[in-house]
N, C-alpha and C positions, 0 to 999 in steps of 0.2 A: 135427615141424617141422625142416627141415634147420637148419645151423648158420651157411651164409647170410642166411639169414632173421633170427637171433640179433643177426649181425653187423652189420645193414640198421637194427636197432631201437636208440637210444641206451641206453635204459634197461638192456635185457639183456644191452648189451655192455658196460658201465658193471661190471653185477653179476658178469659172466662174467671180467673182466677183475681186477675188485677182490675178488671173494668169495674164499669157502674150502670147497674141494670136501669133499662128504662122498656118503657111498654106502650103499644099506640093501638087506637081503638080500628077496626073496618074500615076503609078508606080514608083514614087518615096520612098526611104526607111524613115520611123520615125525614128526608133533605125534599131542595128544591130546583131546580136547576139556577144556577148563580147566587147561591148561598155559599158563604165562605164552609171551604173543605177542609174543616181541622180537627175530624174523628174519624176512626176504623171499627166499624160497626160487626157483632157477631151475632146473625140469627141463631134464636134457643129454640123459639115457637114458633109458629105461620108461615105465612108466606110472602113476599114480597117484589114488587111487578115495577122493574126499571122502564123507563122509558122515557124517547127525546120528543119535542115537537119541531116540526119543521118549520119553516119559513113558511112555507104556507097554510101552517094552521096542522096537519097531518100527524096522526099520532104513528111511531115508529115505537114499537117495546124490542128490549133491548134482550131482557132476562126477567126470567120467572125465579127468584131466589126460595132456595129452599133450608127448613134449620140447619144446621153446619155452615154456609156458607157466608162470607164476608163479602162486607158490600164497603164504598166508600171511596174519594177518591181523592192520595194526598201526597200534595210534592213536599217529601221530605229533606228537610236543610237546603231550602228554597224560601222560605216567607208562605205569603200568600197564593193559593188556588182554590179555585171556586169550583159547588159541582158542576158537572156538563150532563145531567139528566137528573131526571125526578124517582125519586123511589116512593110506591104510596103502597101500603100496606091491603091484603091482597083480603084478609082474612085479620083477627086479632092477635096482635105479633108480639114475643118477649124476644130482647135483644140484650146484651151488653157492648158496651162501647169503652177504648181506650182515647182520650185525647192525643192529638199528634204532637206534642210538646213531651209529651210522658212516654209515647212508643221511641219516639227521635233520641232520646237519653238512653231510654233500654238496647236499643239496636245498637247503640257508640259502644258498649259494654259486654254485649251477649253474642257472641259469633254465630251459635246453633239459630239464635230467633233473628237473626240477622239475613242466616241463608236462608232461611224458610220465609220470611220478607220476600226477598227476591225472587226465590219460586214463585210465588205466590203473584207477584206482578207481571212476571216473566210468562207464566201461564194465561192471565186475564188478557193481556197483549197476543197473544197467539190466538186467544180464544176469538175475540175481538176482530185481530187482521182476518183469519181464515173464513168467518163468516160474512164480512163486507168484502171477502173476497168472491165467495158464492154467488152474495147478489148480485156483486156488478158485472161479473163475469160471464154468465150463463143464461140471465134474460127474465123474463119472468117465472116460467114454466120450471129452471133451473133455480131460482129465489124459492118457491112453494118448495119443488124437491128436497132441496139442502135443507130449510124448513123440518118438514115432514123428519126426514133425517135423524137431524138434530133432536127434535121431539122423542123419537123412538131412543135416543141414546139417555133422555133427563128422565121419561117419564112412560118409556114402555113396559112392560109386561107380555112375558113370554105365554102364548096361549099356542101350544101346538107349532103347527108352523108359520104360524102370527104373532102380528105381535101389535097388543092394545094402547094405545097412546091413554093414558089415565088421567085425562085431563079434559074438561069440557070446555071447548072450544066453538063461539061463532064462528062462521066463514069472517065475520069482520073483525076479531080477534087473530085471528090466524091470519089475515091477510097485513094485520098488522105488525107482524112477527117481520116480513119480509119487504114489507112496503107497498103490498099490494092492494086495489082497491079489492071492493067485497064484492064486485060482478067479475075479476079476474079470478079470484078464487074459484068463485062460481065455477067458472069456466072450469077451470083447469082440473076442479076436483071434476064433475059430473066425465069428463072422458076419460079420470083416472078411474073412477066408478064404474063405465062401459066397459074398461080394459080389465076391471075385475084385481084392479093393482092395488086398490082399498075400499071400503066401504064407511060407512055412517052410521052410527046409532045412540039415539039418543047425546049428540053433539059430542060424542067419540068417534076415534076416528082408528080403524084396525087397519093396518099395515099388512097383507095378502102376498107381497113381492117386493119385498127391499130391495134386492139386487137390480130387479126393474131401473128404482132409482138413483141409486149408486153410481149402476153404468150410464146413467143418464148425463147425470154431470161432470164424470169419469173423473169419481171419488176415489180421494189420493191415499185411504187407508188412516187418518189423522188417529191418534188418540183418541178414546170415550172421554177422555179428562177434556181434549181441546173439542172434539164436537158433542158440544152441547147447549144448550143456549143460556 
């Protein structure tokens, strides 16, 4: 997201302008899962790759964060919450951050950064329900789909009547999006492959027949703001 964009949004020029810049090297973690949640984080640079682990060990990513976007997760005029996922920096990241003691006073005072708070939660919560609603709803075949989907809304490029997902991707990365092992992928891509509904290159992945997928999971039309990962 350009810094336009930043500057356009109240909230993240609020944060951009009042925070305190910090910076973390290639795979280094931001938060960790059950570390106390008492900051709202603004990507400036990089990229950043949430994700839970499972009970049995399984890595589940959540979102690929990109500059503009706010990560972080905080019950405000509550006390204490801890994160529920790991953020580890994807690439080398510059952020700024607000503490949640100093947002919680500004919000009691500022009605405009108040509602845009609440958007802003109000969305992650839609974004959130609508995709764990995909997966558990539709199967695996239906988990890849919505997947793919969602892909095409964060990180497509229009090529003709395709459309490039810009993002390299293992099958065991991608199956990790949806919770899928890396031989279901397999799977499920190589007969999207023979149906000619995407292809591969160089661990990109071109989209040939969106609609193919859509109807597949009989895609309710959601916002690009809500399908996205």
């Amino acid at each position: 997201m350009k810094e336009d964009t930043i500057t356009s949004d109240p909230l993240k020029k609020w944060i951009a302008e009042e925070g305190e810049s910090i910076s973390f090297q290639k795979d280094e973690p931001l938060y960790m899962d059950g570390m106390k949640a008492d900051r709202l984080l603004l990507i400036r640079s990089g990229n950043v790759r949430l994700n839970k682990l499972t009970s049995e060990g399984r890595e589940l990513t959540l979102q690929i964060c990109q500059p503009g976007d706010l990560i972080g997760e905080l019950a405000l005029y509550t006390g204490q919450l801890n994160f529920s996922s790991n953020a580890w920096a994807v690439d080398d990241v510059q952020a700024t951050f607000v503490k949640q003691a100093h947002l919680e006073k500004t919000l009691t005072t500022n009605a405009l950064l108040a509602t845009e708070f609440m958007k802003f939660m109000g969305e992650n919560f839609r974004k959130n329900q609508s995709k764990f609603r995909d997966l558990l709803l539709h199967g695996k075949k239906g988990a890849l789909y919505s997947t793919l989907i969602r892909l095409s809304n964060t990180y497509g490029v229009q090529q003709k009547d395709d459309i490039l997902i810009d993002l390299p991707l293992t099958n065991q990365e991608l199956g990790n999006f949806c919770g899928l092992t890396r031989e279901s992928v397999n799977r499920i891509l190589s007969e999207l492959k023979k149906a000619d509904i995407v292809s591969v290159t160089h661990s990109k992945i071109t989209i040939h027949n969106l609609e193919f997928l859509r109807c597949a999971i009989h895609c309710e039309d959601c916002p690009i703001t809500i399908c996205r990962l």
